[in-house]
C-alpha positions as a LaTeX table, in Angstrom:
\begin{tabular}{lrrr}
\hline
Residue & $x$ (\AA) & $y$ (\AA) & $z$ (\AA) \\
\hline
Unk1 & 110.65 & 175.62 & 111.50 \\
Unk2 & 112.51 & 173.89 & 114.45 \\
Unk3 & 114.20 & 170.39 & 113.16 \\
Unk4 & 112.43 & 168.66 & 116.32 \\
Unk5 & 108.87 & 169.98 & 115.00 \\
Unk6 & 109.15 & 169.00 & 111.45 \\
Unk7 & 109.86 & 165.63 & 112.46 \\
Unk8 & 107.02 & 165.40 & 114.91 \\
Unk9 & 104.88 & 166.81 & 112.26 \\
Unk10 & 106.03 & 164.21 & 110.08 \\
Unk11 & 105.20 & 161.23 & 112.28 \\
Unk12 & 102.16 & 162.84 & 113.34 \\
Unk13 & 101.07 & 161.78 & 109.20 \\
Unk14 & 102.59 & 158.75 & 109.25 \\
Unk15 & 100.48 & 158.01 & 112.44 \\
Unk16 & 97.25 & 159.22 & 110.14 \\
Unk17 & 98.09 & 156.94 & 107.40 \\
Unk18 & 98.81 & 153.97 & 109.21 \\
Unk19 & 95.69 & 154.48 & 111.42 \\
Unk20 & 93.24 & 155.00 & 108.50 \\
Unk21 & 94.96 & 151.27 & 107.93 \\
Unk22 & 93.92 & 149.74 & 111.15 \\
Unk23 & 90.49 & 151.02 & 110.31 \\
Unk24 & 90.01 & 149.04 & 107.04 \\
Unk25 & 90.03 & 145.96 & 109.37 \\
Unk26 & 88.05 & 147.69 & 112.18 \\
Unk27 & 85.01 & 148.78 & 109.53 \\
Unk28 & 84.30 & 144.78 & 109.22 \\
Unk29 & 83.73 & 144.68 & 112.99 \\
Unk30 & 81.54 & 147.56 & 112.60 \\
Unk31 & 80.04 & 146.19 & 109.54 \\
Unk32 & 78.50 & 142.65 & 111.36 \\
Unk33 & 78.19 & 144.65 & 114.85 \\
Unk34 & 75.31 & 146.81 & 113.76 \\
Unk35 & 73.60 & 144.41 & 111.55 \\
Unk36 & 73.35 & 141.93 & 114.53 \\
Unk37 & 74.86 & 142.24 & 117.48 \\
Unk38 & 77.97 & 139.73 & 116.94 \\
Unk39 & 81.71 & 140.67 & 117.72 \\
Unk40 & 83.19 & 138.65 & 114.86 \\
Unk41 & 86.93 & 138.00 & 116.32 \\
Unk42 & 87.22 & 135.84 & 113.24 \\
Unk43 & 88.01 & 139.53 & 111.27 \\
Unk44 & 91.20 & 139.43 & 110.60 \\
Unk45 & 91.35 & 135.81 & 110.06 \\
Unk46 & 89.10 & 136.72 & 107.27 \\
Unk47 & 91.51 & 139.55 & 106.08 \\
Unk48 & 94.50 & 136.80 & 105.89 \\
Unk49 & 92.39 & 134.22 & 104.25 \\
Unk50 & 90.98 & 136.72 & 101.62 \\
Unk51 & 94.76 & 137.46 & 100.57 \\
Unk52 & 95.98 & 133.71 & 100.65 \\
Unk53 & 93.34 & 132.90 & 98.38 \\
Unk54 & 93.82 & 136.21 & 96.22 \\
Unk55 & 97.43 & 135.29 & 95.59 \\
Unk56 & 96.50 & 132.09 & 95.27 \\
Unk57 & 94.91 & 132.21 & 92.74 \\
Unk58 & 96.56 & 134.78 & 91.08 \\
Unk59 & 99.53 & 132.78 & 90.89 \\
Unk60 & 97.76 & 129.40 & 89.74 \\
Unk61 & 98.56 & 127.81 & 92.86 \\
Unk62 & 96.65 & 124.05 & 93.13 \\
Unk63 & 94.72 & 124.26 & 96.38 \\
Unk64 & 95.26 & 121.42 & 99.40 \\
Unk65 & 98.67 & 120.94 & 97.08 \\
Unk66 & 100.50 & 119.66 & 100.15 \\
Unk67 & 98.10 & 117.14 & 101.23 \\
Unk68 & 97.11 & 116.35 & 97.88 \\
Unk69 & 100.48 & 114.97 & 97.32 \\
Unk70 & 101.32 & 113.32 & 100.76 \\
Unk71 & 98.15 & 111.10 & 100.31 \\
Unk72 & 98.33 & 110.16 & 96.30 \\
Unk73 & 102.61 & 110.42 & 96.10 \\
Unk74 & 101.95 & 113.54 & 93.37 \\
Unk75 & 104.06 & 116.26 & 92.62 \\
Unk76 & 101.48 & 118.94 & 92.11 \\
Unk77 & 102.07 & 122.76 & 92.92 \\
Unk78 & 100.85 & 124.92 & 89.99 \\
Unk79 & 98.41 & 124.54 & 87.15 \\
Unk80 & 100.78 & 127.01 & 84.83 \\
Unk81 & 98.64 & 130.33 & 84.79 \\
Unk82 & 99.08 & 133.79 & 85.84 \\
Unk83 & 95.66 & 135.65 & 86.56 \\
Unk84 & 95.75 & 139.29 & 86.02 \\
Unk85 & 95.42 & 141.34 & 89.09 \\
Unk86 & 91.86 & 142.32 & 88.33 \\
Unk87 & 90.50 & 138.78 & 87.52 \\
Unk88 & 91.94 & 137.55 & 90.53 \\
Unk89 & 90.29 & 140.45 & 92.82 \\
Unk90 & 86.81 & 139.51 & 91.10 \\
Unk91 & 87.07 & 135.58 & 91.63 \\
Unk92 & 88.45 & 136.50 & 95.86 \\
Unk93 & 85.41 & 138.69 & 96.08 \\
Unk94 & 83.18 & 135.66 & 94.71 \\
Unk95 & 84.43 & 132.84 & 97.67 \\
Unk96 & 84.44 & 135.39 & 99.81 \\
Unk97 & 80.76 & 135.58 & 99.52 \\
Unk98 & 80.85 & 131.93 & 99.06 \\
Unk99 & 82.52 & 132.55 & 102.55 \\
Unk100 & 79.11 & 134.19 & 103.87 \\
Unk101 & 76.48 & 131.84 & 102.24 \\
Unk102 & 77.90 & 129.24 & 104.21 \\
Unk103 & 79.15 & 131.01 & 107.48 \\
Unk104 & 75.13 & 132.15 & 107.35 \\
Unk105 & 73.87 & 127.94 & 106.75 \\
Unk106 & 76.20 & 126.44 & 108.86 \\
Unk107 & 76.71 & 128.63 & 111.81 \\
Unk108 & 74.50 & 131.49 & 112.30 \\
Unk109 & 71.19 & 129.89 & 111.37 \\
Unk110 & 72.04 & 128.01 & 114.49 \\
Unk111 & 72.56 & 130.73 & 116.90 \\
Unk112 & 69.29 & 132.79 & 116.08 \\
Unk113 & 68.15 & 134.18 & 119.47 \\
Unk114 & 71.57 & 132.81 & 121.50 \\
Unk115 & 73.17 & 135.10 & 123.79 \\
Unk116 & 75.64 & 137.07 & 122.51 \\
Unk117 & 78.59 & 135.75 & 124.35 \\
Unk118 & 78.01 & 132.20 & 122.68 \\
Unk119 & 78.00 & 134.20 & 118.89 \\
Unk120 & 81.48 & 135.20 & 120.54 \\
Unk121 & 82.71 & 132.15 & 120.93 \\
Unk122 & 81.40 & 130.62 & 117.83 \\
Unk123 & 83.54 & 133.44 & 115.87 \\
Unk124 & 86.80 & 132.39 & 117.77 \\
Unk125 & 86.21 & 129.19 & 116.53 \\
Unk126 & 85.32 & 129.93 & 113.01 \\
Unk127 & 88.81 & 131.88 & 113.09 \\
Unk128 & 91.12 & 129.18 & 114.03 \\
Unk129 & 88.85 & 127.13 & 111.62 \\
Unk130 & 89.71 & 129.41 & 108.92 \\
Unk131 & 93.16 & 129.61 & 109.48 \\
Unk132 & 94.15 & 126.42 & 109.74 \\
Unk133 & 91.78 & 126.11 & 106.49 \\
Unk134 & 93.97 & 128.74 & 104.71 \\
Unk135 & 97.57 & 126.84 & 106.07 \\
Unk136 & 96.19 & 123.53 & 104.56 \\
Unk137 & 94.43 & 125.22 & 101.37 \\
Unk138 & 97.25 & 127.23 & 100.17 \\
Unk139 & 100.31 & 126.64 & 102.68 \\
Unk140 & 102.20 & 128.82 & 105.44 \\
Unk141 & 105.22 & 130.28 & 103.16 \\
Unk142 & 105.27 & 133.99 & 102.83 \\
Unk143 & 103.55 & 135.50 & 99.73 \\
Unk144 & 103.88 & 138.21 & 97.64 \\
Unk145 & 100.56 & 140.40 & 96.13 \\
Unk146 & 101.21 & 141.21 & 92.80 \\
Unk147 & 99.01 & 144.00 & 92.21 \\
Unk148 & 99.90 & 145.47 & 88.60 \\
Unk149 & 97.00 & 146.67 & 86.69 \\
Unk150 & 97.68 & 148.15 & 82.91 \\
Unk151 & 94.38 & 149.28 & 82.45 \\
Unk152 & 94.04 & 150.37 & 85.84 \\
Unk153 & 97.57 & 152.66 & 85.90 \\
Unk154 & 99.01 & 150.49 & 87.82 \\
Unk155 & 101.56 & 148.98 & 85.72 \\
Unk156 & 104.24 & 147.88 & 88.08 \\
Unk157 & 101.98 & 146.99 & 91.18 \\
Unk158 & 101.13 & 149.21 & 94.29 \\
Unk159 & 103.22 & 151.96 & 95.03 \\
Unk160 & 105.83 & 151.27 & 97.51 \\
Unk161 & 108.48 & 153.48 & 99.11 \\
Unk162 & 108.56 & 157.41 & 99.98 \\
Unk163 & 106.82 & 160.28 & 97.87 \\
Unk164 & 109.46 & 161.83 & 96.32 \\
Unk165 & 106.95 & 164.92 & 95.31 \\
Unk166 & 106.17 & 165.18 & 98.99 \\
Unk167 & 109.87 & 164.92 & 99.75 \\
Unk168 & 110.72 & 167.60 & 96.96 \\
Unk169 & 107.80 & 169.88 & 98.07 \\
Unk170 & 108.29 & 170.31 & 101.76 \\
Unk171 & 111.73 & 171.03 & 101.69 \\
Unk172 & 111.52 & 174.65 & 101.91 \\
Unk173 & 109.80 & 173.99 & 105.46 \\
Unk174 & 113.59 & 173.37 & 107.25 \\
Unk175 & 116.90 & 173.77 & 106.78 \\
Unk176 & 119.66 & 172.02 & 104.51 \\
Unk177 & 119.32 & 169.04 & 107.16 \\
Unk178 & 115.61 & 168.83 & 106.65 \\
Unk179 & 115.07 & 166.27 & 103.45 \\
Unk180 & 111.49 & 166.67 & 103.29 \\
Unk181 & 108.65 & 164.75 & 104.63 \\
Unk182 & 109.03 & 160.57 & 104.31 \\
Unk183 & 105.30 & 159.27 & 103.30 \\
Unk184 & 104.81 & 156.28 & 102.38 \\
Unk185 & 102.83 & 156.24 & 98.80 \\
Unk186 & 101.53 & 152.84 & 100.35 \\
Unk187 & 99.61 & 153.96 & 102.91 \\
Unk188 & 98.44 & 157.12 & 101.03 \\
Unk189 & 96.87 & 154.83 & 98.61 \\
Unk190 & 95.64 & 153.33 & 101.40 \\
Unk191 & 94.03 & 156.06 & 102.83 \\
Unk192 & 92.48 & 156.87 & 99.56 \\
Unk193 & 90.95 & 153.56 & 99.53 \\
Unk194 & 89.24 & 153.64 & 103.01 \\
Unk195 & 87.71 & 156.83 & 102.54 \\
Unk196 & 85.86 & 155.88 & 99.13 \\
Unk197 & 84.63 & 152.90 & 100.98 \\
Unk198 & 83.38 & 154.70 & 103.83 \\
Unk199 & 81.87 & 156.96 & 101.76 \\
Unk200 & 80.78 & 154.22 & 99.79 \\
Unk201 & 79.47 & 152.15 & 102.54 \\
Unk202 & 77.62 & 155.49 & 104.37 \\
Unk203 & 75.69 & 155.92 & 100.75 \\
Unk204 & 74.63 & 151.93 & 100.96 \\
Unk205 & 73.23 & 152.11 & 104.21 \\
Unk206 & 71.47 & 155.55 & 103.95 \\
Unk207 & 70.26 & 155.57 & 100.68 \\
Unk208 & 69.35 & 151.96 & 99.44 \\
Unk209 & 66.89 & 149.55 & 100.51 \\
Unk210 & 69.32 & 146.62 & 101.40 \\
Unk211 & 70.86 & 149.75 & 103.75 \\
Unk212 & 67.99 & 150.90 & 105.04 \\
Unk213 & 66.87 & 146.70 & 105.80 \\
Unk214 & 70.20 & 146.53 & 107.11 \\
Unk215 & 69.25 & 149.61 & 109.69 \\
Unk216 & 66.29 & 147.82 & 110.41 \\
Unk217 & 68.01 & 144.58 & 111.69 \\
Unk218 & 70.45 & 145.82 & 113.70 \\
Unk219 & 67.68 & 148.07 & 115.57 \\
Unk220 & 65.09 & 144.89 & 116.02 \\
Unk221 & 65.38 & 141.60 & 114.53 \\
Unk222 & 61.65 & 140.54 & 115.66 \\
Unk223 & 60.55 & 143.92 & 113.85 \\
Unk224 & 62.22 & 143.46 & 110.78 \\
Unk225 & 61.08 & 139.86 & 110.56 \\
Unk226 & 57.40 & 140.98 & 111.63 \\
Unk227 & 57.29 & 143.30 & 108.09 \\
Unk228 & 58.87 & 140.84 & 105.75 \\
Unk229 & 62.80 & 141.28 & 106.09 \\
Unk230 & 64.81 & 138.04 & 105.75 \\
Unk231 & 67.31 & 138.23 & 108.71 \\
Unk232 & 69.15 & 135.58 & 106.70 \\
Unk233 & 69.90 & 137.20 & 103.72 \\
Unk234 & 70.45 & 140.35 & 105.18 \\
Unk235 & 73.32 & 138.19 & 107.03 \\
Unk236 & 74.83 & 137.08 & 103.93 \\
Unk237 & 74.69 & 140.77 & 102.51 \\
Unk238 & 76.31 & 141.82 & 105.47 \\
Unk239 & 79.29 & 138.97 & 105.71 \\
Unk240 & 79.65 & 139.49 & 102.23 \\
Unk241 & 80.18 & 143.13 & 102.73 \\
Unk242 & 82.57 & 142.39 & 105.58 \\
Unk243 & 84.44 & 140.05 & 103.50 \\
Unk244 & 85.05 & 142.48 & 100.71 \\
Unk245 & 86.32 & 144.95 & 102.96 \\
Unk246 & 88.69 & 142.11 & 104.79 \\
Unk247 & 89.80 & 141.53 & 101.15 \\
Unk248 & 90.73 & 145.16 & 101.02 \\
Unk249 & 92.42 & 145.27 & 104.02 \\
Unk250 & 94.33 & 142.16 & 103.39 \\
Unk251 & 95.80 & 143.48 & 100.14 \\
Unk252 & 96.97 & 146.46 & 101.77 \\
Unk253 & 98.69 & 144.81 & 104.74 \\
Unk254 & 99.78 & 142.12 & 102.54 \\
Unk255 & 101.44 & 144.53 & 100.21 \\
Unk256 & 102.90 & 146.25 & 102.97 \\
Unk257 & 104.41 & 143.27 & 105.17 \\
Unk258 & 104.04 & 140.04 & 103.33 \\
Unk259 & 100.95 & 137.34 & 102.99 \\
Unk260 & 101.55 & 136.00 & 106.21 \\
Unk261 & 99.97 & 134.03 & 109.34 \\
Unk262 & 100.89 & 136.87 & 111.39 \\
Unk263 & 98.91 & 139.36 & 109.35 \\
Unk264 & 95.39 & 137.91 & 111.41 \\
Unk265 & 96.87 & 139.74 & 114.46 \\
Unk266 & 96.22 & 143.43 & 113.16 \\
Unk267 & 92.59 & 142.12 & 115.17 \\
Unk268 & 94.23 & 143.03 & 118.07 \\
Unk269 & 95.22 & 146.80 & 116.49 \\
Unk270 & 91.49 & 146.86 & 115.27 \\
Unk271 & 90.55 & 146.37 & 119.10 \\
Unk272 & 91.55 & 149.58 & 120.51 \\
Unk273 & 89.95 & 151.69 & 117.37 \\
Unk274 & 86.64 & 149.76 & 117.89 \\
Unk275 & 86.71 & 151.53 & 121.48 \\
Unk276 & 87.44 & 154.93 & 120.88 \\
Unk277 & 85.13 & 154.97 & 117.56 \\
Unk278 & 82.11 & 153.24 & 118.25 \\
Unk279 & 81.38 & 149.06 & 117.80 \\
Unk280 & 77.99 & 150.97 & 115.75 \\
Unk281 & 79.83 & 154.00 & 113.86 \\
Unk282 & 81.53 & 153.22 & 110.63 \\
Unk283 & 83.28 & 156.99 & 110.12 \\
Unk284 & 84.40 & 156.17 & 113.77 \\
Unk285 & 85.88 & 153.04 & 112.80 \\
Unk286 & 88.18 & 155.74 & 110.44 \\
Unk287 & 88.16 & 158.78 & 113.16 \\
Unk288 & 89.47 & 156.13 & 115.72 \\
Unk289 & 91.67 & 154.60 & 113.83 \\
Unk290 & 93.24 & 158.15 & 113.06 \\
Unk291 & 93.31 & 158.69 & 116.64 \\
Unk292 & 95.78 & 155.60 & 117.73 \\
Unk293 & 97.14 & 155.80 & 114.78 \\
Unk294 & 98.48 & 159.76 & 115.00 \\
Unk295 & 98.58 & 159.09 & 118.87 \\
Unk296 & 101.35 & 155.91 & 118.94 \\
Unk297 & 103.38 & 157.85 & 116.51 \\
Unk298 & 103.59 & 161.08 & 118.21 \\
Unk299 & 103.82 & 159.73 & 121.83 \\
Unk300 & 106.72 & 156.96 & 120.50 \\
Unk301 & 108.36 & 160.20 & 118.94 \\
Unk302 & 107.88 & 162.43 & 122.28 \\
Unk303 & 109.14 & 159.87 & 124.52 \\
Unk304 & 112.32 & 158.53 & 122.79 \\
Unk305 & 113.46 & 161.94 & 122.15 \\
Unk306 & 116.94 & 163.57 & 123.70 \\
Unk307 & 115.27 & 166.54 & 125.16 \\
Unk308 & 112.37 & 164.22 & 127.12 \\
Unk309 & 115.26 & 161.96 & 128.25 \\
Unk310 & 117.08 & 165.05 & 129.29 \\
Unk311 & 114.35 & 166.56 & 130.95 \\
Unk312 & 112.81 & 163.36 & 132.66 \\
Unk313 & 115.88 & 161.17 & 133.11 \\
Unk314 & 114.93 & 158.17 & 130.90 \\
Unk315 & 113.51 & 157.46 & 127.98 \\
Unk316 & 110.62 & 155.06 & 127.04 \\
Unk317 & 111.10 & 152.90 & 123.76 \\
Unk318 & 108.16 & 150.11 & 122.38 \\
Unk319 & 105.56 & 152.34 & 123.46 \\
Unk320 & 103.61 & 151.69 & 120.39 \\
Unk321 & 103.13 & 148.33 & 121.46 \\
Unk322 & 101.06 & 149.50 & 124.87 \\
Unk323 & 99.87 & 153.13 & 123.63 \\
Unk324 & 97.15 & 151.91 & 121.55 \\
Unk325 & 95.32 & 149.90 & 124.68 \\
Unk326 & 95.87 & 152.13 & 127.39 \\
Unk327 & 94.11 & 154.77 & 125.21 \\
Unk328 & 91.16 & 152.35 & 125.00 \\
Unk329 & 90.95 & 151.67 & 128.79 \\
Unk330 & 90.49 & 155.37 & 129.55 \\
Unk331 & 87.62 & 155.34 & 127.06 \\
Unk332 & 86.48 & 152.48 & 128.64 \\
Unk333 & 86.53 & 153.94 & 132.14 \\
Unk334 & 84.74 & 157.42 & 131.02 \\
Unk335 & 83.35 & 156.47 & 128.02 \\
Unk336 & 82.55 & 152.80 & 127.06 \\
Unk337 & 80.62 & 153.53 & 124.16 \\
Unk338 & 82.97 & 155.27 & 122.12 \\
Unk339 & 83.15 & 158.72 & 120.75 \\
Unk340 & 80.02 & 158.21 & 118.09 \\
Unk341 & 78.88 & 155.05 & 119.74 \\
Unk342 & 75.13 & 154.46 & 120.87 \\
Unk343 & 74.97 & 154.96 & 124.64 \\
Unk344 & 72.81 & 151.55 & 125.75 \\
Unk345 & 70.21 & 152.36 & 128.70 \\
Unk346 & 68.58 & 149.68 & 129.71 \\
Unk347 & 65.36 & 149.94 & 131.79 \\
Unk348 & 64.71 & 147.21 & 134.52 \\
\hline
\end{tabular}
């Protein structure tokens, strides 16, 4: 094959596996969308606050440390413990539905029957809440996930760098310059990861009866009150749900860049995916993110390219900063709902 084509072929993947990533934060929108109506913006807030507190704890850290010791003159940082990656996983998954009990009795119990634009706004709050609840809980210094897991195979952590089988097994696709496709074992792991939850999350709402409650509320709450459904604890399911998938997402990104303040802003990524996928559909929360994801790549690849400057006269460079939005304003313009979104008529 032609050197040019193996390499668009190659970012063409990386594009997949990075946009199954954007989806893991984009399936919590979808998640609390269909169950009742709200766009939480406070999503990847969540997703940064789930990983603070996971290496947080993992790493014995004292919580509200800092202020802790600028009130009482201490000197405390860490109680002397290392939690195994599992054990730590299990006690994030427990405040984050600690998280949704009391997101669900302190906020939402208050907003039954608002309009949706105030639910809006009381999730951009709850965000900036949360993360200047995470900066004072656990500090703003860059973490690192330590994710090894003996029992789990995982001995030295997460996977990082290249596949060197993928390397050594596309080879024979080029020539002597051709090294083999670069894939990140990273982002195959986390590909693995979203489609078990999908599937996972598909199974929960079509065959159970929390699912098929769930169903219920986001088609009418006044129905599924009228034959004995608790809208509040199908809330808490659901922002427990949506906080175990932010922890997911979290881990990934964390392990991939760094527990950071800046990882809140994959929202933004998430945005775009929402629009071509659906704010109801939770494969096309994955199909969408596939889309921008394969789409950034390849156009960034296209564009920068000798033969396109050649041919055109100048080149474009950044475009994956832009790509991903323009995308979602032509689906906005000839299709707002999405590609397996639920077209809304209204009757007046």
């Amino acid at each position: 094959m032609p050197l040019q084509l193996l390499y668009g072929i190659e970012a063409a993947i990386n594009g997949l596996m990075t946009g199954v990533m954007y989806s893991l934060v984009a399936l919590g929108f979808v998640l609390i969308f269909k169950a009742s109506g709200v766009f939480n913006y406070a999503q990847g807030v969540m997703a940064l606050f789930a990983a603070l507190t996971l290496v947080g704890l993992q790493n014995g850290q004292v919580p509200f440390a800092h202020l802790i010791n600028t009130v009482f003159g201490t000197h405390l940082d860490r109680f002397g413990w290392h939690l195994p990656a599992l054990l730590a996983i299990l006690l994030a998954i427990g405040v984050m539905i600690l998280f949704a009990i009391l997101v669900e009795r302190y906020l939402l119990k208050y907003l039954v029957g608002q309009d949706p634009i105030i639910l809006f706004m009381a999730t951009i709050g709850l965000a900036y809440f949360m993360e200047g609840f995470g900066d004072l809980m656990w500090g703003s210094d860059i973490k690192v996930i330590d994710m090894s897991m003996p029992l789990l195979g995982l001995p030295d952590g997460l996977p990082q760098g290249g596949s060197l089988w993928i390397e050594e097994h596309t080879q024979f696709l080029g020539d002597e310059r051709f090294y083999g496709f670069f894939i990140d074992k990273l982002d195959i792991v986390g590909a693995g990861i979203a489609a078990i939850l999908v599937i996972s999350l598909m199974v929960f709402s079509r065959y159970t009866k929390t699912g098929t409650a769930l169903r219920a509320v986001a088609d009418d709450n006044q129905a599924a009150l009228s034959v004995g459904i608790s809208l509040r604890t199908i809330w808490v399911i659901v922002w427990a749900i949506a906080g175990f998938v932010a922890l997911v997402a979290g881990v990934m990104w964390g392990a991939k860049s760094g527990v950071q303040f800046s990882l809140s802003l994959i929202t933004l990524k998430a945005l775009p995916v929402l629009m071509l996928g659906g704010f109801t559909s939770i494969p096309g929360a994955i199909i969408g993110g596939m889309i921008i994801g394969m789409g950034e790549k390849v156009f960034e690849f296209i564009v920068s390219s000798s033969w396109f400057g050649d041919a055109m006269g100048f080149t474009l460079n950044a475009t994956e900063n832009w790509f991903a939005y323009v995308l979602a304003l032509l689906f906005l313009v000839f299709r707002p709902q999405g590609l397996f979104g639920e077209k809304i008529i209204e009757r007046v």
